[in-house]
N, C-alpha and C positions, 0 to 999 in steps of 0.2 A: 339459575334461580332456585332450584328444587334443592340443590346443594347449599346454598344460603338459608333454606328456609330450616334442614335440619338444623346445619350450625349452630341457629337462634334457637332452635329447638331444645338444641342438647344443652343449652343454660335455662332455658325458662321454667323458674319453679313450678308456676299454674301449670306445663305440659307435664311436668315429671310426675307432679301427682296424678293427674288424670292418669298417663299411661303405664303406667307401673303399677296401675291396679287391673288393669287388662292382663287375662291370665297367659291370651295369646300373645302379648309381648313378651311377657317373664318365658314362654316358653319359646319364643326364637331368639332372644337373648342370649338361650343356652347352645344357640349356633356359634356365638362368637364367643361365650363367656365359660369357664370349665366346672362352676358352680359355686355355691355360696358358701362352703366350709373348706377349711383346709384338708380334710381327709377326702375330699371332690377333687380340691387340684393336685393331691398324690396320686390320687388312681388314677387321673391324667398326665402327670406326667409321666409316671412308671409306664402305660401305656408309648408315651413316645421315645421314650430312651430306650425301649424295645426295638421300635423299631431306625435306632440307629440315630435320632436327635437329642439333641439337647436343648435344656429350657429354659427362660428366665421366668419367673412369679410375681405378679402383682397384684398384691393386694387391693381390690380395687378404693379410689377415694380421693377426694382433692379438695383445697377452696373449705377447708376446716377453720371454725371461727373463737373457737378458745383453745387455749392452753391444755384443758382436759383429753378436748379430743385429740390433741395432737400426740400429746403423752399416748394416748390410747395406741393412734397408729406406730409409732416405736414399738412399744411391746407387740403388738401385733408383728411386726417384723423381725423382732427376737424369736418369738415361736414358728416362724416362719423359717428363720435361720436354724433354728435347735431340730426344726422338724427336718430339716432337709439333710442333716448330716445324720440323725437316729438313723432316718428310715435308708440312709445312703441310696437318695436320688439324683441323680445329675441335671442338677438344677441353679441359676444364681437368681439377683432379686432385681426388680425394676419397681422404682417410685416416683412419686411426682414430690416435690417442694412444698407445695404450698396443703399439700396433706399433712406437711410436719410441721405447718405453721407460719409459711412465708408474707403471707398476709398478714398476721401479727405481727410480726418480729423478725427480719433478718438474722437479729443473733439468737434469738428462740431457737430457728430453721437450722443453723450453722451448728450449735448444741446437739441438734436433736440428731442428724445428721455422722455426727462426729460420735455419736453412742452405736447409731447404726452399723456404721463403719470399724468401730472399734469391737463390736461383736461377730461381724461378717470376719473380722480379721482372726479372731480366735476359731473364727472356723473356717478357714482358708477357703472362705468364697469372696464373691463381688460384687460390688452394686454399679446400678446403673442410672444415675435420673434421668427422668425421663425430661422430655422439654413438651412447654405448656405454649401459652400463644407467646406472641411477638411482645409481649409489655412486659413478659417476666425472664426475656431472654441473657438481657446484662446481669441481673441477678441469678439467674443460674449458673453462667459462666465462672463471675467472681464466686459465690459459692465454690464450683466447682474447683479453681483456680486455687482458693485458699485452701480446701481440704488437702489437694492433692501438694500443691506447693509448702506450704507452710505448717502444715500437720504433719506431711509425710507418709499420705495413705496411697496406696500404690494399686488397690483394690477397689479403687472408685473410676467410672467411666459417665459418657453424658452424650446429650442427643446434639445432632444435628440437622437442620430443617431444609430441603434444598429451592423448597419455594420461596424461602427469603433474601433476598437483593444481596444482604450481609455475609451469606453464609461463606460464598468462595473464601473473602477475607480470612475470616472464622478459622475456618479448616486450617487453609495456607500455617495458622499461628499453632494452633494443635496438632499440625502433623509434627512441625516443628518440637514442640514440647512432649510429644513421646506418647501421644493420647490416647484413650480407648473409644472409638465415636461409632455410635449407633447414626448411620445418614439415612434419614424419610426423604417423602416427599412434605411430607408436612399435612395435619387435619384440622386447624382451627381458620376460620375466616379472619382473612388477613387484611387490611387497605393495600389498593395498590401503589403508595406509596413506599411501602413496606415487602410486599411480595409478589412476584410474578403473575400476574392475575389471569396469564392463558399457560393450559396444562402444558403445549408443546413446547415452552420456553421451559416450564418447571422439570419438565423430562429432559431438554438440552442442558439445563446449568446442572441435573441430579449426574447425567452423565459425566459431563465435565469435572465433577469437584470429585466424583468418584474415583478418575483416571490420576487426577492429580493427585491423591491424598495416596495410592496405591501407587505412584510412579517410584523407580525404581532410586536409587541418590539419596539427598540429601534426609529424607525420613529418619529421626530417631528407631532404631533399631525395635522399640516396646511401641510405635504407633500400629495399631489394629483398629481394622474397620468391617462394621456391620453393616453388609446392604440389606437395609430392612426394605425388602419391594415385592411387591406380588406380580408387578408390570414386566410382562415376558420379553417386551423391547429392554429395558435397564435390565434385567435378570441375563439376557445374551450379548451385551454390552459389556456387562462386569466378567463373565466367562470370556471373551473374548479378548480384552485385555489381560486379565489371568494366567489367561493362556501362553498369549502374545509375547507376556516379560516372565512368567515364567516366577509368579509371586507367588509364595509358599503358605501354608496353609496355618502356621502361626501371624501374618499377619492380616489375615481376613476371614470372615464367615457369611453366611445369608443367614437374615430373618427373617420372617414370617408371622404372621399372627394367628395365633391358634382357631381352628373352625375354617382358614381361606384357602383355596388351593393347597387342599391335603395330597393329591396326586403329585404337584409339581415339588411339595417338600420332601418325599420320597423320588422324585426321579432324582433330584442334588443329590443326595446322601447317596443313590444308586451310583453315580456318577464320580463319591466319594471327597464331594466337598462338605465343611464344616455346615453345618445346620442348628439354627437355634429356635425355638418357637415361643413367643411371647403367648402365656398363658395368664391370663388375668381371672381373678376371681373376688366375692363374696359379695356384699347385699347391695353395695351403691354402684350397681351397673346401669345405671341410663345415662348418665353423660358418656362412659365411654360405647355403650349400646349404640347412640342417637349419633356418634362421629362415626362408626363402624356403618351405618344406613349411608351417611351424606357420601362417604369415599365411593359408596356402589349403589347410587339409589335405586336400581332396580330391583334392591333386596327388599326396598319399601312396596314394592307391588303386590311381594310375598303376603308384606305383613296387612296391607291392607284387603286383600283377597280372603287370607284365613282370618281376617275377623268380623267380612260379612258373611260367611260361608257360616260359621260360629265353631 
């Protein structure tokens, strides 16, 4: 219930305003978020490719309601991309869709998308969308489907949710098609028509589509998979098949989200597998703040402790 109630949280305008004026949220925010300028998320990430990871960047933002702002978030991603090849960081980029205008206009989104992509190419990185709840899933897919199909971009990847009933399918067609898939568990409240509504089913099917999509055979040769998990069961699960078949280190990595179990992302790289840390940054961190509370609400105990303490 507590996890339902961020959820609702992490959309309701009336919460956003109140608690984003609370100085003690803006500053445990900065647990999970690497700060609100791009010269904040370099010195973070130069910090982690120190010590032996790699990063994706995301500017934070989503659910943009004109044309202006969506233009806006493009350029933002351009200086995002230019920034990362100057300063020669070892970094790619993660965005959401409907930041670029999905909500408008599918071919607005597909546009906007396809400039993205078309500059990440001149600088030989990658992008990644990210996936948003379950209504905007077929549209990101076909999105994705067409840039990489029918454009020709070879430098775009996309998520995969393991709490959705759909996903095994999903995967099955993307391994097939040579795909780059970031697999979660999934953070948006789902119906349970639509997702597995108990965790140990979402940790059984996250297991399952993970073995399958890394099974040895029939895989296009370029399918690569992100175990994005912090859960130490899926985290020795994936090592354990790894292991097991003996799958090489071009077609898999772990992610991570920046701020969670910093030990355990260093003992992987210790260990000498691929490592990547999603670092998100700048000013509209409370939706992704208030989804980072619901995945672990005892972080909300923090936040409510330190702000009757003051």
């Amino acid at each position: 219930m507590l996890r339902s109630l961020l959820l609702y949280l992490s959309g309701a305008r009336w919460a956003k305003a109140i608690i984003t004026h609370f100085f003690i949220a803006r500053r445990m925010a900065r647990r999970f978020v690497a700060g609100e300028t791009m010269a904040e998320a370099v010195a973070a990430t130069r910090k982690l490719n120190a010590q032996g990871a790699l990063v994706t960047l995301d500017y934070l933002g989503e659910s943009v309601v004109s044309e202006a702002d969506a233009q806006q978030a493009v350029e933002q991603y351009f200086a995002i991309l230019d920034t990362i090849a100057r300063e020669d960081i070892q970094a790619t980029v993660s965005l959401k869709l409907t930041q670029l205008g999905l909500d408008i206009s599918e071919d607005l989104c597909l546009a906007n998308m396809r400039r993205i992509l078309e500059k990440a190419r001149e600088r030989h990185n990658h992008v990644t969308i990210d996936m948003e709840s379950s209504d905007y899933t077929d549209r990101t897919l076909r999105i994705y489907r067409t840039l990489r199909h029918e454009y020709g971009f070879d430098n775009v990847g996309t998520v995969i949710q393991a709490y959705l009933y759909r996903s095994e399918k999903d995967l099955a067609e993307l391994r097939a098609e040579g795909a780059f898939i970031r697999l979660c568990k999934g953070a948006y409240k789902e119906p349970p028509d639509r997702a597995f509504p108990k965790k140990a089913d979402v940790d059984a099917n996250f297991v399952n589509v993970m073995r399958a999509y890394l099974a040895n055979g029939t895989a296009s040769p370029e399918a690569h998979l992100a175990i994005a998990t912090h859960d130490p069961k899926m985290i020795n699960a994936a090592l354990e098949h790894i292991q097991a078949h003996s799958i090489p280190k071009e077609r898999y990595e772990f992610q991570m989200l920046y701020g969670i179990r910093a030990e355990a992302q260093r003992e992987l790289i210790r260990q000498g597998h691929p490592m990547r840390i999603y670092v998100p940054f700048g000013t509209h961190w409370y939706p992704y703040f208030m989804r980072r509370l619901a995945e672990r609400p005892a972080n909300l105990w923090f936040f409510i402790n330190a702000f009757f303490r003051g």
